[in-house]
Each structure stands twice: as C-alpha cells, then as structure tokens.
One Martini backbone bead per residue (centre of mass of N, CA, C, O) as a GRO file, in nm:
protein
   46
    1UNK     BB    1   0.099   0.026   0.017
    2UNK     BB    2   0.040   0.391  -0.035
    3UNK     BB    3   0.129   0.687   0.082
    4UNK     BB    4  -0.047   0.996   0.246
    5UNK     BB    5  -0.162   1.294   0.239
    6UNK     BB    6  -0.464   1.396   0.410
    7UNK     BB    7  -0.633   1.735   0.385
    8UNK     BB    8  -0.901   1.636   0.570
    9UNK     BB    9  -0.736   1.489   0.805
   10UNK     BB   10  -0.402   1.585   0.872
   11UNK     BB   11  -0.266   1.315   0.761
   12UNK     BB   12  -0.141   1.001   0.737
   13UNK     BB   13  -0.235   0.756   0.476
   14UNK     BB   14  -0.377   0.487   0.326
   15UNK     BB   15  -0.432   0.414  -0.024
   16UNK     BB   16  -0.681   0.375  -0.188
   17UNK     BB   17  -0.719   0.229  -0.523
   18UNK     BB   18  -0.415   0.275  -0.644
   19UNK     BB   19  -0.253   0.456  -0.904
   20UNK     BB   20  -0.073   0.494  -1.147
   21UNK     BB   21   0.070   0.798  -1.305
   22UNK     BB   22   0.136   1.019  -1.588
   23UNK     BB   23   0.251   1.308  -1.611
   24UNK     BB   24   0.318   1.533  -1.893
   25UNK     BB   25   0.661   1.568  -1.748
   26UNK     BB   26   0.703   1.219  -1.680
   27UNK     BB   27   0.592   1.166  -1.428
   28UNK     BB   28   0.507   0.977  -1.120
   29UNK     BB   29   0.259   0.912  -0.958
   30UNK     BB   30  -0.050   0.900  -0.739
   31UNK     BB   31  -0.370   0.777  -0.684
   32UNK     BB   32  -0.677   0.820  -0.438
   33UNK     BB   33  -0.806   0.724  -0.118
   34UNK     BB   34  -0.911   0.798   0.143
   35UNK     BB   35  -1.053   0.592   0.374
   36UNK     BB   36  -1.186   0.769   0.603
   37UNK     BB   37  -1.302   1.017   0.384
   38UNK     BB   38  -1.278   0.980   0.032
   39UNK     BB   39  -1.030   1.163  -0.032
   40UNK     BB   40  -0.844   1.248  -0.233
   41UNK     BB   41  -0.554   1.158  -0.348
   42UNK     BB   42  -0.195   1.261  -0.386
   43UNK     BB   43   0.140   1.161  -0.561
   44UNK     BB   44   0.445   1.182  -0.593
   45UNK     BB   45   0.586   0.967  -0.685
   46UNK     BB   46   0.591   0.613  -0.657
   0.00000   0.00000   0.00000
C-alpha cells in the first residue's frame, strides 16, 4: 500500500485503489482515495 497526505484529515493515510499515472512532464505520480474520509489523494514519485 501507497502512504500518502489526506488534506481533510490532516495527517498521513493508507491510499485506498491507488493507481499509479503519469504527469504531462513525464514524472510518475500516485491517485487515490483516503480510507477515513474517502477524500482523493494525490502523491507524486513512486
């Protein structure tokens, strides 16, 4: 599993359905879904 910040809980989650995708500029990011709160998250590298 994939850590990650979630802004509306305010501290570090565990990324839920975490899929890895790839920025414009070629970097490497992470999407997914806050556990708690079911807000998106967002992580770039790895």
């Amino acid at each position: 599993m994939v850590s990650g910040y979630c802004v509306k809980c305010k501290k570090k989650q565990e990324m839920k359905d975490s899929k890895a995708v790839t920025l414009k500029n070629g970097r490497k990011a992470t999407k997914g879904v806050c556990p708690a709160c079911g807000t998106k998250m967002f992580r770039i590298g790895g």
